[in-house]
C-alpha positions in Angstrom: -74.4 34.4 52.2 -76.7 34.3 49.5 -74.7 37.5 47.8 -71.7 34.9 47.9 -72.9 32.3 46.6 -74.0 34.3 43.3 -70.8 36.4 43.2 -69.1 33.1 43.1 -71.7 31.6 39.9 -71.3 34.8 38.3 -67.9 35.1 38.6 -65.8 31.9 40.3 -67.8 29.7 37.3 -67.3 31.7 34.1 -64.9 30.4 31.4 -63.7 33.4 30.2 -60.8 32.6 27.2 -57.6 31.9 29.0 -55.4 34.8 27.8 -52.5 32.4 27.2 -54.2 30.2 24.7 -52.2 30.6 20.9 -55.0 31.8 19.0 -54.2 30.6 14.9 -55.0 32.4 12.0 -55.7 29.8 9.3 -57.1 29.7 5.6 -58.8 27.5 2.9 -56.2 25.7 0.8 -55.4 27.5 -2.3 -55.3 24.8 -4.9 -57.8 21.8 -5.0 -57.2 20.8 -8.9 -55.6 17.8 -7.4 -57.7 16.5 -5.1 -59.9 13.9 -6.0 -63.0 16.0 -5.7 -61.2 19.1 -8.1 -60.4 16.2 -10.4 -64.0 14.8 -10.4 -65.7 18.5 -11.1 -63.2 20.4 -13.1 -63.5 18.7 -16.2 -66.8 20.0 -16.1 -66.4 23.7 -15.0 -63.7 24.0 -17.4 -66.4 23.1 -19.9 -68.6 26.1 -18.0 -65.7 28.9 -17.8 -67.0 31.5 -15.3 -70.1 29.9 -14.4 -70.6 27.1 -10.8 -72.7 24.3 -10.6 -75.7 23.8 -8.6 -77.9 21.1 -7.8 -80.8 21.0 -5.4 -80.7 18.8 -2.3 -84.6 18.6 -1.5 -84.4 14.8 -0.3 -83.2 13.9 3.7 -81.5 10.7 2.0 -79.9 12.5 -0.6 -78.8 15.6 1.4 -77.4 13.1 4.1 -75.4 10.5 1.9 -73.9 13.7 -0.4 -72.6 14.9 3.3 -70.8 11.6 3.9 -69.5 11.4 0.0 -67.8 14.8 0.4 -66.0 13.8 4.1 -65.5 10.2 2.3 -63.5 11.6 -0.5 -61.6 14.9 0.7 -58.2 14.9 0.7 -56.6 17.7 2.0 -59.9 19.7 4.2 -62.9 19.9 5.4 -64.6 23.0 6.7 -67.9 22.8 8.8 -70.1 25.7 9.7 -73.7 24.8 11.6 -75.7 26.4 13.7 -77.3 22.9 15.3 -75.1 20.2 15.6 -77.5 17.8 17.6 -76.0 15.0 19.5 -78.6 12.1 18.2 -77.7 9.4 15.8 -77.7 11.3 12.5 -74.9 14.0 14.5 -73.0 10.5 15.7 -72.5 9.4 12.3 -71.1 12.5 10.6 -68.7 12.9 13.7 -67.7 9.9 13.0 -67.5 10.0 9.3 -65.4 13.7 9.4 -62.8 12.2 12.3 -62.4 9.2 9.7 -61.4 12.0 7.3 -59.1 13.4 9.9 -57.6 9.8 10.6 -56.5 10.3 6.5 -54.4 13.4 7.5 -57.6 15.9 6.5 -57.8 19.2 8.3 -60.6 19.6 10.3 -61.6 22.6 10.9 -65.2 22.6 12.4 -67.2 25.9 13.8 -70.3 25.6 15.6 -72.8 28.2 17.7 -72.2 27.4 20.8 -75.8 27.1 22.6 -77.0 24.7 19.8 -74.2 22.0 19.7 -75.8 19.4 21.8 -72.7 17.8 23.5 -70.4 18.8 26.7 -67.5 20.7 26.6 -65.2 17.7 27.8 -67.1 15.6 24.6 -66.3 18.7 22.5 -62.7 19.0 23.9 -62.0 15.1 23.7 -62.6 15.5 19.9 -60.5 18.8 19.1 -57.8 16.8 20.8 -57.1 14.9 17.2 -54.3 16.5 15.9 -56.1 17.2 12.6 -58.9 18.7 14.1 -59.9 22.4 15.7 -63.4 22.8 17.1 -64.5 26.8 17.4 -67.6 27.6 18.8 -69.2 31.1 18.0 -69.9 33.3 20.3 -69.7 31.5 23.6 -71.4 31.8 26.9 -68.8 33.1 29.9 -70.7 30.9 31.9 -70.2 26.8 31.1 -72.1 25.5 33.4 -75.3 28.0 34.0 -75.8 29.5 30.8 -78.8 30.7 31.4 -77.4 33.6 33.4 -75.6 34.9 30.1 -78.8 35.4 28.9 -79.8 37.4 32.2 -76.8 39.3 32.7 -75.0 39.4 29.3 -78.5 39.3 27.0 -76.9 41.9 24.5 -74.0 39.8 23.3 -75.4 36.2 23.7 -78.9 36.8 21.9 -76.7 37.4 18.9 -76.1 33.6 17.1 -74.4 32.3 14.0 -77.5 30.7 12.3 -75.2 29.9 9.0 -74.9 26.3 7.6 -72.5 25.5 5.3 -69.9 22.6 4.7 -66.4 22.5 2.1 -64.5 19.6 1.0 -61.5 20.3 -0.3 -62.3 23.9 -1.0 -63.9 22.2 -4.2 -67.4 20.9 -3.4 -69.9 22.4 -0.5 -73.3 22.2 0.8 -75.3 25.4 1.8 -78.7 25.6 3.1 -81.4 25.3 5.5 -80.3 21.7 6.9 -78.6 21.4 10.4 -77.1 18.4 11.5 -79.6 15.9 13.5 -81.6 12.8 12.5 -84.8 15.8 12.5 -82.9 17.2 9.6 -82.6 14.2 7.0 -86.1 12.5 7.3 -84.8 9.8 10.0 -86.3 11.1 13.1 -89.1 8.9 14.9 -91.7 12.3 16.0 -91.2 14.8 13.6 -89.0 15.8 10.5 -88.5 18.9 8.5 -89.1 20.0 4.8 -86.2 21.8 4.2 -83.6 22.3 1.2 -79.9 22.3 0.3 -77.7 23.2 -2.8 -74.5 21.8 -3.9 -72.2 23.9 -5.0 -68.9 23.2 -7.2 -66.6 25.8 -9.2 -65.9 28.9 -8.6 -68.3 29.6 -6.4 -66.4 27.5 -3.1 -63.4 29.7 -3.1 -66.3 32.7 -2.3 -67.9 30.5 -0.1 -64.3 29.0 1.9 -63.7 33.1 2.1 -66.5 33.2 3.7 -65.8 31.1 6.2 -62.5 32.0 7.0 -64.2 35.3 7.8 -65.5 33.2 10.6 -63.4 31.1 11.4 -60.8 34.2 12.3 -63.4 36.3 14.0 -62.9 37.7 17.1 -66.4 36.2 17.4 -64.6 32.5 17.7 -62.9 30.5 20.7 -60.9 27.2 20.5 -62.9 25.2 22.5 -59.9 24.2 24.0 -59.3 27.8 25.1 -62.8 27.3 27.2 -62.0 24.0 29.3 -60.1 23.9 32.4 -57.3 21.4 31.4 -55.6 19.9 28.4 -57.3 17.5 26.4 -55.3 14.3 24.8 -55.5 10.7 23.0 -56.7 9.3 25.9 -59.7 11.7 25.9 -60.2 11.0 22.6 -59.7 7.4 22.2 -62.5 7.1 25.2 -65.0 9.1 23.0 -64.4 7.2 19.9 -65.4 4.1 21.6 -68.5 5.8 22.9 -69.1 6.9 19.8 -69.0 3.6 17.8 -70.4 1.5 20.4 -73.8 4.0 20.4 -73.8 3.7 16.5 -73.4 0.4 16.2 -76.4 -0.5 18.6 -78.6 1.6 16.2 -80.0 0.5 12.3 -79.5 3.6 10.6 -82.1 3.6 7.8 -79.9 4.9 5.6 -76.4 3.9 4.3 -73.2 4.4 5.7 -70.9 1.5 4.4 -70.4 2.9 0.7 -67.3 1.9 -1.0 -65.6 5.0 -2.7 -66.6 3.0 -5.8 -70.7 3.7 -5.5 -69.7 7.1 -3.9 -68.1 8.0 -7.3 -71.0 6.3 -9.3 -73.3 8.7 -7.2 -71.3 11.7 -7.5 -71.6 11.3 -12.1 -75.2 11.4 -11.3 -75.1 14.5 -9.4 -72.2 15.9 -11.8 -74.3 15.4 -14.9 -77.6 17.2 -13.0 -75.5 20.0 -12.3 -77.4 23.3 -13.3 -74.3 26.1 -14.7 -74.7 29.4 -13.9 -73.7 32.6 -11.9 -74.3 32.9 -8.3 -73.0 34.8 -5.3 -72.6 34.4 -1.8 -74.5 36.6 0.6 -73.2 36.5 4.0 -73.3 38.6 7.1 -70.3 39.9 8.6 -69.6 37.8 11.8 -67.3 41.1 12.9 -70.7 43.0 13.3 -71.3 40.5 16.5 -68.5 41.4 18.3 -69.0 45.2 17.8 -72.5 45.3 19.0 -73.7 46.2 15.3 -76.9 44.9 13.4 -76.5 41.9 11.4 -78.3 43.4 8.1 -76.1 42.6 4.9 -78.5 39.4 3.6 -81.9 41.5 4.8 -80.3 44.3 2.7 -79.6 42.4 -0.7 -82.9 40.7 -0.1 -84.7 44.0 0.2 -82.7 45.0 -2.8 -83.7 42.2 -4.6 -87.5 42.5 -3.9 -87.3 46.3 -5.1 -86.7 44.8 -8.2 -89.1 42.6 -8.9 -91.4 43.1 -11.8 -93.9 39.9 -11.9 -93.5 37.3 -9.1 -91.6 36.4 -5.9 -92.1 32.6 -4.6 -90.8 32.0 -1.1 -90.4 29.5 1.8 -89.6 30.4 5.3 -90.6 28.5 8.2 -91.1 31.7 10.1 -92.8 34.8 8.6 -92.7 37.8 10.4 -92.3 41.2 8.4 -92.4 44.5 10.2 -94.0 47.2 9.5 -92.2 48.5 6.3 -92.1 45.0 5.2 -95.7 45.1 5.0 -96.0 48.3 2.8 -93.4 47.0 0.6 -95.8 43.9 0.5 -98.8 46.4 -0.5 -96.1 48.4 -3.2 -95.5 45.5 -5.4 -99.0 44.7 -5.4 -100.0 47.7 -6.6 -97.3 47.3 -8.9 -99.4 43.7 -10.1 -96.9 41.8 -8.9 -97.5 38.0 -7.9 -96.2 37.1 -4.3 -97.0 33.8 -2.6 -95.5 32.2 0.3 -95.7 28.6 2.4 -94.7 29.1 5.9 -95.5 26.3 8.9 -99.3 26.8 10.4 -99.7 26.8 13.7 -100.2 23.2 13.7 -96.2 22.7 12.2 -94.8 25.0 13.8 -92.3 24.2 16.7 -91.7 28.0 17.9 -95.3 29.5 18.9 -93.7 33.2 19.9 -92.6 32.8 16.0 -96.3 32.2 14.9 -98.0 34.4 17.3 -95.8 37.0 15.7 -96.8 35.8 12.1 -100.6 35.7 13.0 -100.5 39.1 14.1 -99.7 40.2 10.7 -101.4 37.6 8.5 -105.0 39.9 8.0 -102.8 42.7 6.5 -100.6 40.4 4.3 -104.0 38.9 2.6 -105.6 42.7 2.1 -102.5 43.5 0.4 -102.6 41.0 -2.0 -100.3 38.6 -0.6 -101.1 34.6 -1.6 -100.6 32.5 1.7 -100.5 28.8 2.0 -99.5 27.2 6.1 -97.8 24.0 5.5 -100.2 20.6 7.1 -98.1 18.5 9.6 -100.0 15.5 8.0 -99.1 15.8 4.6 -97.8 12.6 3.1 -95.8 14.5 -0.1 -92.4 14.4 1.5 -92.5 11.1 3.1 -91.0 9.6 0.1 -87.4 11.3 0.9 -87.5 10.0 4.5 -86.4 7.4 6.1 -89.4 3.9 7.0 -88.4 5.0 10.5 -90.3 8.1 10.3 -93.6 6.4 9.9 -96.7 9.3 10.1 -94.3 11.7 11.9 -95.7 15.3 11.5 -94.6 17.3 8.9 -93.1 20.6 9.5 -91.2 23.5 7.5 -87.5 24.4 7.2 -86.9 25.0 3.9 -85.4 28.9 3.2 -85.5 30.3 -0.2 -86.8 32.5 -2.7 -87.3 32.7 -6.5 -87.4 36.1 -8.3 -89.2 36.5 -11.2 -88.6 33.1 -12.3 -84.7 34.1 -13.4 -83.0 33.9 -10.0 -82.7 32.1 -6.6 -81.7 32.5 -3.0 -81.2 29.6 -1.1 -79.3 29.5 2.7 -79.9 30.4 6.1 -82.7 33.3 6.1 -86.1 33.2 7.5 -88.1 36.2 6.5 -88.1 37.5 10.1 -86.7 40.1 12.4 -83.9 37.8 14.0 -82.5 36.8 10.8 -82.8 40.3 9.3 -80.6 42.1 12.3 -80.0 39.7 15.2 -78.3 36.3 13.9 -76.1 36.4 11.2 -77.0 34.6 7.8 -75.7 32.9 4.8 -77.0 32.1 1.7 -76.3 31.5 -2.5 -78.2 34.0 -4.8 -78.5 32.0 -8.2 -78.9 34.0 -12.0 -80.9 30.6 -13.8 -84.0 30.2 -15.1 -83.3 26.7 -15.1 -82.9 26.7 -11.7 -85.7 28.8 -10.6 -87.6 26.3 -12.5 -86.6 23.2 -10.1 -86.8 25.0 -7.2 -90.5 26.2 -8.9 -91.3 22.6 -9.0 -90.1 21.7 -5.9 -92.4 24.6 -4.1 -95.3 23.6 -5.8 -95.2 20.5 -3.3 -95.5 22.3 -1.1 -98.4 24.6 -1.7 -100.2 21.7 -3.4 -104.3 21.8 -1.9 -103.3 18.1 -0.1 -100.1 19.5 1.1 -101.2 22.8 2.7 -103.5 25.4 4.3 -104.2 28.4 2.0 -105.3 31.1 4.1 -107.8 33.6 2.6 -110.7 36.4 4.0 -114.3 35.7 3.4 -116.7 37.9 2.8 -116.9 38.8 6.0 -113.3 39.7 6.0 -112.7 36.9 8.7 -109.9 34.7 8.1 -110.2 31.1 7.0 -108.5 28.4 6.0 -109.2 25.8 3.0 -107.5 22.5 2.5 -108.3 19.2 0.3 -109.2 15.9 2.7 -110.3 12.7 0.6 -110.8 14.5 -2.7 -113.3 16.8 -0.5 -112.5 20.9 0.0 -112.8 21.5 3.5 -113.0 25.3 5.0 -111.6 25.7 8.9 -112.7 29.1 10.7 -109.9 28.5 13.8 -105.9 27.8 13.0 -106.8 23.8 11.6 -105.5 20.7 13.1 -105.3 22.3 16.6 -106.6 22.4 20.0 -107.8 24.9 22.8 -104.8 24.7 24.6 -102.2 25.6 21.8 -104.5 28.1 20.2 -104.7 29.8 23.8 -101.0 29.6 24.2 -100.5 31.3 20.8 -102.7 33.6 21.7 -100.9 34.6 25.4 -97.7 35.2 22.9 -99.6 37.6 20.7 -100.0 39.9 24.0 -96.1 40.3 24.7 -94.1 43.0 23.0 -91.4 41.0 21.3 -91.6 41.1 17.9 -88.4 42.3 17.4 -87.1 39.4 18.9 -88.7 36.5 16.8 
């Protein structure tokens, strides 16, 4: 009976791609000169010839109301890659604000990782149902209602995720970076909010990055979610959504706007135009193919690794998890013998919302500091980033998202990767690798927030060789001897993490 019962979950309950489902191959559009957005930028790259532009999106406000102004004013597409899509107020919005676009006669072409969008397949359906718009989800679990069996029975294939954000408007504009899509994300959640970073991206640059997603988008790694549910999905699915999905935004005031005529959106988009930073950059991206053969995910860890080989004075980097293996750590030891500078802000165990990803950080941290290593733990009380959130957020802890790197003060990399073993071989990873100086020296000045004595923890050995941890509280140093800010309970939890073999995992 009870053999049954779990042949029938395994089996009886497991989506599988129905065979029969047309499967299209489809691509960026070619030409975007006459959109409005090619229009709006190309005066200016044809003043740049060979170079993109690149601005940094440090502010939730800012990085949100760019997202609207690129679904506001596309014309022709609109290509969406996240690995979080969550299903809050902030995720409502730009749902809204890219079907609106569709409504207009925009493709839609939207890619998501399955475990992390936060809606059910019938919602997910019900959308993909406009006739401008195809919803892919990476990766997908067999099993649509108990997922969590994949993860017993299928652990191989669904521990590997598509942790890449990224978003093109008429194959002339994009976003790339750390940010997901939830109010957590943008400075407008009530509890908590992140730190984290974007870059806009315009000129040559988006074709590389809209190749790039094609690559995903026709992966064998991708399923029409339509291939995944059980019937046919139409207007009337999609009109009953819609309603849903105005009524719930309506009965919420959104700190932030969402009513701009195309008019401000253009006065908004000079200002970022003239800000633009001009210079050569590249996309680094994993190969979503790797996923579906069972191979390591290692083409960004590589070019970092590269990259770090290189360096002859300083590398500046923020991840929000920091956990290098072993050969990591003697590469750490290498370039300090070789005098060079390298400092990093990553969450402290206070920020952090994944404790198997500190416990695994902790572990190493003693080593990092003999070897010469400068490291700061971000405070979840800081009051430095509150000025690029939202009123709603109130005294919300602070906690880190942001993802980049400067090298040597002449070049940037900016996306997806946290310096850690899951983003190095398990999930695959996006990101832009910057040649400026200029650049580098924004992004400098954007880190040093963050490392600032208010802002942050830096970690050190005394004497003793015991780790501690010093911080500025009303213009007074103060020196902590246990991970700051935190309590028995989470320091023993930690702790129980630090015992279990699964590093390679974090």
């Amino acid at each position: 009976m009870v053999l049954d019962w779990l042949a029938q979950i395994l089996t009886g309950c497991a989506n599988r791609p129905r065979p029969d489902y047309p499967r299209t191959i489809s691509t960026a559009i070619e030409d975007s000169s006459s959109t409005r957005l090619g229009q709006f930028f190309g005066p200016a790259a044809d003043e740049h010839p060979g170079l993109s532009g690149f601005s940094l999106l440090s502010h939730g406000r800012e990085a949100f109301i760019v997202r609207l102004a690129l679904g506001d004013l596309a014309e022709r597409s609109l290509d969406l890659q996240y690995f979080v899509w969550d299903g809050d107020t902030t995720g409502r919005i730009i749902v809204d604000r890219v079907l609106k676009a569709a409504d207009r006669g925009v493709r839609v072409r939207l890619l998501v990782d399955d475990p992390y969008y936060k809606a059910s397949d019938s919602v997910i359906a019900a959308l993909d149902a406009h006739p401008n718009v195809e919803i892919r989800l990476f990766n997908p679990f067999a099993n649509r209602r108990w997922s969590t069996l994949d993860f017993i029975f299928d652990f191989g294939r669904v521990n590997r995720r598509m942790h890449n954000k990224l978003m093109i408007a008429d194959n002339a504009s994009a976003i790339v970076g750390g940010r997901n899509i939830g109010d957590i994300y943008f400075g407008v959640h009530t509890t908590a909010n992140f730190r984290d970073l974007d870059v806009l991206a315009v000129g040559p640059i988006v074709h590389d990055l809209s190749l790039v997603f094609d690559q995903y988008w026709n992966s064998r790694s991708t399923v029409p979610i339509a291939a995944l549910v059980d019937r046919a999905y139409g207007a009337a699915d999609l009109d009953a959504i819609l309603i849903r999905l105005h009524d719930e935004i309506a009965a919420v005031d959104y700190p932030y706007p969402i009513d701009q005529d195309l008019d401000e959106l253009a006065a908004r988009g000079a200002e970022l135009r003239d800000n633009l930073v001009w210079a050569h950059g590249r996309i680094i991206a994993d190969d979503p193919e790797t996923v579906a053969h069972g191979k390591e995910s290692d083409d960004v860890v590589e070019f970092i690794r590269g990259r770090v080989a290189q360096l002859k004075e300083e590398l500046l980097a923020e991840s929000p998890y920091f956990v290098l293996p072993a050969g990591a750590q003697a590469t750490v030891k290498m370039l300090h013998e070789r005098n060079v500078r390298m400092r990093v802000l990553t969450n402290s165990l206070a920020s952090n919302d994944m404790l198997p990803a500190h416990s695994g950080y902790a572990k190493t941290r003693r080593r990092l500091l003999q070897n010469g290593m400068e490291l700061y733990e971000l405070r979840p009380d800081t009051d430095a980033f509150r000025p690029g959130w939202s009123l709603l957020s109130g005294r919300s802890p602070a906690a880190l998202h942001t993802k980049a790197m400067i090298f040597d003060r002449e070049a940037v990399f900016i996306g997806s990767f946290n310096l850690d073993p899951r983003s190095a071989v398990i999930n695959t990873e996006a990101g832009l690798y910057i040649e400026s100086p200029e650049l580098a020296e924004r992004l400098r000045a954007y880190m040093a927030t963050g490392v600032a004595a208010a802002n942050s923890y830096r970690v050190l050995l005394d004497p003793n060789g015991e780790i501690v941890w010093e911080t500025v509280r009303d213009d007074q140093w103060v020196r902590y001897r246990d991970e700051p800010e935190t309590g028995f309970r989470r320091r023993f939890a930690a702790a129980l993490w630090k015992l279990l073999p699964i590093d390679s995992q974090l």
